[in-house]
MDTraj code that builds the backbone (N, CA, C; nanometers):
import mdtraj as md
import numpy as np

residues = "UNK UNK UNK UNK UNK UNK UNK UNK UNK UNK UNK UNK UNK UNK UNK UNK UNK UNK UNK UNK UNK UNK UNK UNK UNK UNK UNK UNK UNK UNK UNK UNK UNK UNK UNK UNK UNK UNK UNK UNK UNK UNK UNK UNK UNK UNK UNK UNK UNK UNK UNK UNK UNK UNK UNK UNK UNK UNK UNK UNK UNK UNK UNK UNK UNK UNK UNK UNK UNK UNK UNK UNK UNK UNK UNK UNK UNK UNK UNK UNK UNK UNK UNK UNK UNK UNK UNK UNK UNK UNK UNK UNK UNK UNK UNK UNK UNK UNK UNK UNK UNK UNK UNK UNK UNK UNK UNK UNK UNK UNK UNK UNK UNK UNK UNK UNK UNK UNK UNK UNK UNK UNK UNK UNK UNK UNK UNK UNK UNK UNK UNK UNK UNK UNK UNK UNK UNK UNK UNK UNK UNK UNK".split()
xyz = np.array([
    [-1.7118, -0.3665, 1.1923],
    [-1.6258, -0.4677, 1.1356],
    [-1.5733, -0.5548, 1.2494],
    [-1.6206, -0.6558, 1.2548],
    [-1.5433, -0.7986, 1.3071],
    [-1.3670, -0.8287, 1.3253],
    [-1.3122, -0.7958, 1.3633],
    [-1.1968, -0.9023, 1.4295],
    [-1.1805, -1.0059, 1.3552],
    [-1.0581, -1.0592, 1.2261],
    [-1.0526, -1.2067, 1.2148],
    [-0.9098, -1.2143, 1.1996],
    [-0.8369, -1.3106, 1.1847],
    [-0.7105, -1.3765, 1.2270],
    [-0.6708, -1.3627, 1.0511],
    [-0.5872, -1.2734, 1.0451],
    [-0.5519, -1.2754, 0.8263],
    [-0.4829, -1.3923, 0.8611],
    [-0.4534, -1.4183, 0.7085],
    [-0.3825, -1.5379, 0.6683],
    [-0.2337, -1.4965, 0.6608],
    [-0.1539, -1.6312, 0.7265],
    [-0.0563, -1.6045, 0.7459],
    [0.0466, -1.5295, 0.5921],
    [-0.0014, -1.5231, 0.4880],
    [0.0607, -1.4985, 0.3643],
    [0.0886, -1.3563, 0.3724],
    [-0.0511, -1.3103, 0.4208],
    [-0.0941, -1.1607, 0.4360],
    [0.0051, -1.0931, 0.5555],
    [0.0440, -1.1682, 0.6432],
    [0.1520, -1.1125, 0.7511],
    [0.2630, -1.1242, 0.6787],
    [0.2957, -1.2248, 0.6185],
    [0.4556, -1.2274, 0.5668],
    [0.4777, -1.1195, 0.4956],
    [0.3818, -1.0839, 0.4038],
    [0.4229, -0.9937, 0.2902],
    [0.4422, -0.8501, 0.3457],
    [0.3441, -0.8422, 0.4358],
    [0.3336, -0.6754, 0.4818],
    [0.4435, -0.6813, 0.5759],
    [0.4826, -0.7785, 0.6468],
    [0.5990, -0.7641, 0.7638],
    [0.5544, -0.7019, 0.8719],
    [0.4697, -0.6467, 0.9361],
    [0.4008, -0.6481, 1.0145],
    [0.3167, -0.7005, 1.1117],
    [0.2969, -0.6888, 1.2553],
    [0.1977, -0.7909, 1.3520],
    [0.0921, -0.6646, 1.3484],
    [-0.0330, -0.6730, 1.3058],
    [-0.1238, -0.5713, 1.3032],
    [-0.1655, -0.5665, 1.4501],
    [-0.1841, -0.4165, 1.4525],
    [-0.3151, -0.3837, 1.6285],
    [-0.4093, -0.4454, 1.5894],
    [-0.4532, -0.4442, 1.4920],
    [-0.6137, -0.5173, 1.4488],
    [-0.6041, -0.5519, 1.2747],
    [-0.7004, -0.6565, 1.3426],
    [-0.6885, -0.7231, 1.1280],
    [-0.8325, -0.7434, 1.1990],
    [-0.8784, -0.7425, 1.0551],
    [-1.0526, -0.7124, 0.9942],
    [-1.0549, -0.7584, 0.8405],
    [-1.2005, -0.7768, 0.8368],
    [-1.2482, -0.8274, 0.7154],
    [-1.3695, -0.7539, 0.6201],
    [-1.3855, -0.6683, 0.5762],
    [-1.4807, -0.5999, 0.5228],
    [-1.5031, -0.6978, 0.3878],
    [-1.6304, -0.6942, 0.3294],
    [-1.7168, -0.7704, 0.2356],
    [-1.6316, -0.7997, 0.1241],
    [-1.5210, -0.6954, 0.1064],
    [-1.4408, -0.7050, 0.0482],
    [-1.3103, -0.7595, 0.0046],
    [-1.2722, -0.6472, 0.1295],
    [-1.1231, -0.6449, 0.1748],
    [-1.0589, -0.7168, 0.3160],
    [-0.8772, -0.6922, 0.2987],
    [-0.8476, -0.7109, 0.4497],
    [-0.8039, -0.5819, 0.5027],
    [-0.8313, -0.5518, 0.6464],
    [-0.8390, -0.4464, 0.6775],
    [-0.7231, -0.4774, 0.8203],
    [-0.6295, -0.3918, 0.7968],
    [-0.5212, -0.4027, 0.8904],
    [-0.4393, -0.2689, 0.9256],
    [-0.4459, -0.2457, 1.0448],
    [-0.4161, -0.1414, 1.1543],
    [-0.2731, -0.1753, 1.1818],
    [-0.2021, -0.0829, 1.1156],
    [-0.0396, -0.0650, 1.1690],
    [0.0129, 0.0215, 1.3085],
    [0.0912, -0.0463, 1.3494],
    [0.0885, 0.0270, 1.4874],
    [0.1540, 0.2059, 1.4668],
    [0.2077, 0.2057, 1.3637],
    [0.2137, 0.3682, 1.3166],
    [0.1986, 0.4150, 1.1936],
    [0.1919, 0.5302, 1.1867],
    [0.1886, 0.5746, 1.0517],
    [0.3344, 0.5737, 0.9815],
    [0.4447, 0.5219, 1.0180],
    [0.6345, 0.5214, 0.9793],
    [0.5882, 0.3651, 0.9312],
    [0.5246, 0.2895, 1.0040],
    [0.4861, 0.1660, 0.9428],
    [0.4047, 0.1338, 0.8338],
    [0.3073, 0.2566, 0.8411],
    [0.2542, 0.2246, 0.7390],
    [0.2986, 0.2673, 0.5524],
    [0.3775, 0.3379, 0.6141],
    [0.4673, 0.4419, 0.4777],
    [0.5713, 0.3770, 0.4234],
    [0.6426, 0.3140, 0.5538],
    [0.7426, 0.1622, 0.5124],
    [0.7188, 0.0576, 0.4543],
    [0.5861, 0.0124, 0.4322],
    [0.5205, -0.0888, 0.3709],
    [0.6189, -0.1415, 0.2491],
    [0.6938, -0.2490, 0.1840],
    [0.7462, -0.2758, 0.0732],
    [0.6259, -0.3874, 0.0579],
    [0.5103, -0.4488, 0.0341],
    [0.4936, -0.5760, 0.0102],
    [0.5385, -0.6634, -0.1488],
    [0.5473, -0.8245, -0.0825],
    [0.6047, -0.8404, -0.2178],
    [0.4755, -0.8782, -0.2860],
    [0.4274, -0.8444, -0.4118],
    [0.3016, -0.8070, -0.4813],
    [0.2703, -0.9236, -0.5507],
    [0.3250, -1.0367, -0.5766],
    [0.3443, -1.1705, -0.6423],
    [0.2654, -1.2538, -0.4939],
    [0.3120, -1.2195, -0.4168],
    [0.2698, -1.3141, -0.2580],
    [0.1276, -1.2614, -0.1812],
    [0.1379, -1.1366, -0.2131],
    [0.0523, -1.0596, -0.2005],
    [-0.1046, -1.0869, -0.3045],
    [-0.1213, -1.1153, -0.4153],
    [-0.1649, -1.1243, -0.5298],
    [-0.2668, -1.3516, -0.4579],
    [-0.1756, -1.3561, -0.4054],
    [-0.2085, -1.5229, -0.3458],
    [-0.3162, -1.4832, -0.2729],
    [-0.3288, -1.3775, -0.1744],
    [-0.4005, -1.3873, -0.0220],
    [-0.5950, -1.3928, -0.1472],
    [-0.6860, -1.4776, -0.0964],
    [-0.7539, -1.4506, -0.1321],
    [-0.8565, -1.3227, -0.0733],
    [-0.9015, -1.2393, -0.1707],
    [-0.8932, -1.0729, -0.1222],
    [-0.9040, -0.9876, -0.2566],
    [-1.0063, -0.9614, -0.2235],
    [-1.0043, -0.7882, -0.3499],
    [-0.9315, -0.6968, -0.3399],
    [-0.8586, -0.6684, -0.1691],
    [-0.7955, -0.5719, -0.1891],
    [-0.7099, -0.5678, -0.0484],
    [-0.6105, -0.5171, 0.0116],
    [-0.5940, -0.4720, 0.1720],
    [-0.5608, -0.3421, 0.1717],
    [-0.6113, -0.3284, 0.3409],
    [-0.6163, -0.1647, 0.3664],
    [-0.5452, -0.1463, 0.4635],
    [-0.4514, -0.1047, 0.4749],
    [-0.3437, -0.0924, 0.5921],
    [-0.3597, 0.0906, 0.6282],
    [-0.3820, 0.0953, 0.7288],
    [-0.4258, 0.2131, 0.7937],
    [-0.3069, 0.2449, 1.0066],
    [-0.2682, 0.3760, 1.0306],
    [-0.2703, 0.4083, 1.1191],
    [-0.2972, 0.5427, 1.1481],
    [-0.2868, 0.5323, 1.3003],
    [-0.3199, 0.7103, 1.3385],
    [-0.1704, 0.8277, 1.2719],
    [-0.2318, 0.8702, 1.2462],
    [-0.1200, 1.0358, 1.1666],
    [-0.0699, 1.0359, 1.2959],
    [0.0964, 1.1146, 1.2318],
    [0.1400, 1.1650, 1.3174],
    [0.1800, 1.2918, 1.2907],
    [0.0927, 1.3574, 1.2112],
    [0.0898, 1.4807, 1.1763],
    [-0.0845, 1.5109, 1.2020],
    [-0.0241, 1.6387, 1.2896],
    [-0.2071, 1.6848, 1.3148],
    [-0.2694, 1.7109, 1.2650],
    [-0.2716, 1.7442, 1.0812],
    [-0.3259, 1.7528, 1.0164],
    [-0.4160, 1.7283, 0.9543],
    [-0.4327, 1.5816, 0.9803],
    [-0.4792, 1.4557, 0.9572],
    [-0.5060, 1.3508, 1.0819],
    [-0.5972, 1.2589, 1.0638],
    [-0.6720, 1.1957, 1.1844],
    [-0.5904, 1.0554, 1.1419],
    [-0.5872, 0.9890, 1.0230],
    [-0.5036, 0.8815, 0.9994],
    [-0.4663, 0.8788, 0.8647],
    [-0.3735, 0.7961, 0.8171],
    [-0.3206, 0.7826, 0.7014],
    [-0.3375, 0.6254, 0.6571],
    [-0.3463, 0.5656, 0.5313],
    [-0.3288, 0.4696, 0.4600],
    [-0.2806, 0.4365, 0.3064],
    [-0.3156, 0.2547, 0.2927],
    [-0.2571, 0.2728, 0.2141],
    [-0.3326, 0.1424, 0.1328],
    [-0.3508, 0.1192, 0.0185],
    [-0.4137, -0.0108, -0.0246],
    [-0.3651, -0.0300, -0.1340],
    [-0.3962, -0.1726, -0.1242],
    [-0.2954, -0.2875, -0.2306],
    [-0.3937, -0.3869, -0.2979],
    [-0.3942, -0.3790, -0.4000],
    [-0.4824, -0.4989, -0.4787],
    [-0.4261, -0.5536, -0.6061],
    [-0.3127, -0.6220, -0.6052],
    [-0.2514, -0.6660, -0.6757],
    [-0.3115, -0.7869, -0.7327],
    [-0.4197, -0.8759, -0.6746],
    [-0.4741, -0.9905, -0.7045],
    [-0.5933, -0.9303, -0.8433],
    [-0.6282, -0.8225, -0.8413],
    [-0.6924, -0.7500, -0.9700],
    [-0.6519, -0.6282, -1.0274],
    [-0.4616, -0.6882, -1.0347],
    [-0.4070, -0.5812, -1.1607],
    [-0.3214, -0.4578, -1.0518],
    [-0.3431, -0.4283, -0.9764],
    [-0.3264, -0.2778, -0.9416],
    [-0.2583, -0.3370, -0.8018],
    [-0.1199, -0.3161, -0.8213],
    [-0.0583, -0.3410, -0.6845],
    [-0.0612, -0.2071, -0.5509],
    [-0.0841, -0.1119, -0.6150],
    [-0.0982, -0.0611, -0.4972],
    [-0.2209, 0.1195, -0.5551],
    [-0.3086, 0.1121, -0.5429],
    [-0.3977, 0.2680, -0.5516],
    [-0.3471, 0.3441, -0.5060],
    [-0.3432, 0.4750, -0.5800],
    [-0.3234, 0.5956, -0.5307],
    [-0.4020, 0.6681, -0.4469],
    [-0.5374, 0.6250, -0.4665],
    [-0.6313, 0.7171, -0.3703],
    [-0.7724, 0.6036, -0.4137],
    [-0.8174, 0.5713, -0.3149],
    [-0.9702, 0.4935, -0.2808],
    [-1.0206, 0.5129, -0.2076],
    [-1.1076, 0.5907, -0.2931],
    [-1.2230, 0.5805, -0.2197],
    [-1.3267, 0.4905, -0.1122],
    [-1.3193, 0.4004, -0.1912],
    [-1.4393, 0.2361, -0.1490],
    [-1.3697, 0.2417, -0.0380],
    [-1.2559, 0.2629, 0.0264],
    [-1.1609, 0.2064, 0.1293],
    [-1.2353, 0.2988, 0.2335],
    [-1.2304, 0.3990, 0.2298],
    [-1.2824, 0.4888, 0.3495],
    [-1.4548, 0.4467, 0.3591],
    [-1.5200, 0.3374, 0.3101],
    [-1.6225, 0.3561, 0.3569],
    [-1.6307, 0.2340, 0.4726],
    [-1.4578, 0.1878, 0.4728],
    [-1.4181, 0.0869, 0.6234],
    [-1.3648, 0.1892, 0.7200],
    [-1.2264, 0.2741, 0.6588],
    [-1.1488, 0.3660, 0.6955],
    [-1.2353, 0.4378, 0.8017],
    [-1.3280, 0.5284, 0.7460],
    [-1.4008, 0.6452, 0.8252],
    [-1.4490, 0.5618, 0.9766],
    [-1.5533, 0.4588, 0.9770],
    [-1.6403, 0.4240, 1.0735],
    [-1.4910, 0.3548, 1.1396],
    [-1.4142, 0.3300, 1.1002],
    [-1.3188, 0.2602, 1.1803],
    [-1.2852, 0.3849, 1.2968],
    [-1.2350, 0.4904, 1.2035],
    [-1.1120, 0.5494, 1.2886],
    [-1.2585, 0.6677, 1.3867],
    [-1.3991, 0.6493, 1.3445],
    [-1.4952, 0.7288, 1.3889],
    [-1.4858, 0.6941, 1.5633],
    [-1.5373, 0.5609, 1.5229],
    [-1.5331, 0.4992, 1.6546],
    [-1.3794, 0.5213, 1.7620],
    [-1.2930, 0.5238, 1.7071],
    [-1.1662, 0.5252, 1.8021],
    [-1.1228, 0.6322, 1.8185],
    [-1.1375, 0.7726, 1.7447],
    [-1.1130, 0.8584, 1.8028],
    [-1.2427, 0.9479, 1.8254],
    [-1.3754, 0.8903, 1.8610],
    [-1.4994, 0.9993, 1.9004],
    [-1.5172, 1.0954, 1.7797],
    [-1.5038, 1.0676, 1.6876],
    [-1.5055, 1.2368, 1.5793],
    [-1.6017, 1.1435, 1.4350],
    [-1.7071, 1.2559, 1.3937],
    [-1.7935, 1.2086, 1.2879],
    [-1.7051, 1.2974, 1.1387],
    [-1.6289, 1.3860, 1.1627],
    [-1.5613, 1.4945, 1.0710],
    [-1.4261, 1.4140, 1.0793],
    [-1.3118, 1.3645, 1.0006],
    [-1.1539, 1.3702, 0.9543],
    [-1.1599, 1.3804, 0.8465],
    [-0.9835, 1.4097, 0.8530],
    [-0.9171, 1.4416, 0.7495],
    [-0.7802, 1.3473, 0.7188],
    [-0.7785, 1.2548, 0.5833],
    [-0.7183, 1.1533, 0.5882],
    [-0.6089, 1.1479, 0.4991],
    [-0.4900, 1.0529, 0.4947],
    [-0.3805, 1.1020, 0.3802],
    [-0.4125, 0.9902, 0.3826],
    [-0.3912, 0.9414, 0.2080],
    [-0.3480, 0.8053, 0.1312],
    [-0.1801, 0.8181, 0.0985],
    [-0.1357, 0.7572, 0.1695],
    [0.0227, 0.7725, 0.1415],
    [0.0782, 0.7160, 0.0277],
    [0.0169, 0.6993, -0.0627],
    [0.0721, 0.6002, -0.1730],
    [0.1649, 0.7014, -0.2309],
    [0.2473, 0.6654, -0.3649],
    [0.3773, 0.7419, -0.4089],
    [0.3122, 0.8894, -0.4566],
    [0.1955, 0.8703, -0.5380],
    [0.1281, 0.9903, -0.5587],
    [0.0655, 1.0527, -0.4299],
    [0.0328, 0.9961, -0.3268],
    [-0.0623, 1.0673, -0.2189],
    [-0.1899, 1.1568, -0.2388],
    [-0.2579, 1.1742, -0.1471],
    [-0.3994, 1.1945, -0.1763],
    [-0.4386, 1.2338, -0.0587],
    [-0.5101, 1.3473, 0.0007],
    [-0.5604, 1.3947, 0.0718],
    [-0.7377, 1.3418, 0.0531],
    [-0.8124, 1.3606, 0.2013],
    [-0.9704, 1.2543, 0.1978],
    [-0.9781, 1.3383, 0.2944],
    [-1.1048, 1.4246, 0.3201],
    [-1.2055, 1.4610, 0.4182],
    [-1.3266, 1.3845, 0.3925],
    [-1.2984, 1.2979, 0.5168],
    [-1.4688, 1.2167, 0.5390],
    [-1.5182, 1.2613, 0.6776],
    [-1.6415, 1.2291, 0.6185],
    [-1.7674, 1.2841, 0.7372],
    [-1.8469, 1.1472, 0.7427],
    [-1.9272, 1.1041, 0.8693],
    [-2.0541, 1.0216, 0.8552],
    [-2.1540, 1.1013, 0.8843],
    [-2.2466, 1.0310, 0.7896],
    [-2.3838, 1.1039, 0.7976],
    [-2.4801, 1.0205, 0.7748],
    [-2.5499, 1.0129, 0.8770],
    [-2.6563, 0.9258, 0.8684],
    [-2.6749, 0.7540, 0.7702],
    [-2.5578, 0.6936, 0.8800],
    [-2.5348, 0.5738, 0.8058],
    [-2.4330, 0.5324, 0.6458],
    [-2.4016, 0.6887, 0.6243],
    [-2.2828, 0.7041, 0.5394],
    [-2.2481, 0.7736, 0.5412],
    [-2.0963, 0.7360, 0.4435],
    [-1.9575, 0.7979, 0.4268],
    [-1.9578, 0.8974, 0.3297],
    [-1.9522, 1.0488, 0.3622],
    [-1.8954, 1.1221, 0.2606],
    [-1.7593, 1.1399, 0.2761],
    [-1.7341, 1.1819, 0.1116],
    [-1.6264, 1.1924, 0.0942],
    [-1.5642, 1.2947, 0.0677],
    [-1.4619, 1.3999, 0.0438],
    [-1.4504, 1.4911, -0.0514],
    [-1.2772, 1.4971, -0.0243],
    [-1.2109, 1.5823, -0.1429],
    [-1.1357, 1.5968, -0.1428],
    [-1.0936, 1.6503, -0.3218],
    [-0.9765, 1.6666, -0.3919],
    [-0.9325, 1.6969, -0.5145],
    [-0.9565, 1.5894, -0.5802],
    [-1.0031, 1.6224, -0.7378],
    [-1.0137, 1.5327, -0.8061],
    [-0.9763, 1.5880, -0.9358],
    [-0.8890, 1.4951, -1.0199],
    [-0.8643, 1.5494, -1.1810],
    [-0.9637, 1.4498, -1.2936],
    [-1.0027, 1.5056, -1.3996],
    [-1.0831, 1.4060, -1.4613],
    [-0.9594, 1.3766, -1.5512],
    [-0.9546, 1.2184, -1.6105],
    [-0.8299, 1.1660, -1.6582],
    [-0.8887, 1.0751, -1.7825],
    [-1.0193, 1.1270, -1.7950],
    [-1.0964, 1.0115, -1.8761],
    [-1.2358, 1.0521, -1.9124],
    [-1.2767, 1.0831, -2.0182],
    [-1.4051, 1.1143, -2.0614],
    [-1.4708, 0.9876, -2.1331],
    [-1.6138, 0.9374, -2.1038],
    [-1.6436, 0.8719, -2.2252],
    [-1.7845, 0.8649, -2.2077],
    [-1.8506, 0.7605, -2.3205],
    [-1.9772, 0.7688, -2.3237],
    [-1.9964, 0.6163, -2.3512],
    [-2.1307, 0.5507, -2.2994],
    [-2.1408, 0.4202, -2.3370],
    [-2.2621, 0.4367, -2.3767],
    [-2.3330, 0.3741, -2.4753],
    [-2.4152, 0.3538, -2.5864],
    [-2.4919, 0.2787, -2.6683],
])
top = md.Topology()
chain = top.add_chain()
for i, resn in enumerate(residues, 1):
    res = top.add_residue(resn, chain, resSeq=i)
    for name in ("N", "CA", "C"):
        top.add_atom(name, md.element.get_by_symbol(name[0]), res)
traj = md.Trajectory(xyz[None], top)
């Protein structure tokens, strides 16, 4: 992932000067200088909802050893101001934090109000994932 300059909307709301802002095919991808920053997050979701963007991923290193980093994502511009647990996100998340701390194996918290525990691995050009899952929805299409 590339280095790009977010839009200034995207700084106001999060209140934050990121270590790094990024752009995945998607999303904006922004590195808080801690994980107290990233848990503090209030954005306002109306201003937020402006940045053009499927989604942002605000991520730092844990400060619990438990875990390699923590995040958090917001996509208020399609309904959902903030996910409890995403997946799609760690397939920026993982190769991000792979590269910066040397390790193909972590273990990740989604800090959102519900929280969510993520063990990702890379393997051969992808992201696994694993962790708890509840099914909340059965159906069939036809």
């Amino acid at each position: 992932m590339e280095g790009a300059a977010p839009p200034a909307e995207l700084i106001e709301t999060l209140g934050i000067m990121p270590r790094f802002a990024g752009k995945t095919p998607f999303d904006w991808f922004i590195e808080a200088e801690s994980e107290a920053a990233v848990r503090a997050l209030r954005p306002d979701f109306h201003l937020l909802a402006t940045v053009e963007t499927c989604g942002v991923i605000v991520t730092a290193r844990s400060d619990d050893p438990a875990f390699d980093f923590v995040s958090r994502f917001f996509a208020p511009a399609l309904g959902i101001d903030e996910d409890p647990a995403t997946g799609s996100a760690y397939c920026a998340l993982a190769p991000f934090w792979a590269k910066r701390l040397h390790k193909e194996k972590m273990n990740a918290y989604q800090a959102s109000r519900r929280g969510g525990i993520v063990r990702c691995r890379l393997e051969g050009g992808r992201v696994i994932l694993g962790g708890q899952a509840v099914t909340v929805l059965r159906g069939e299409v036809g």
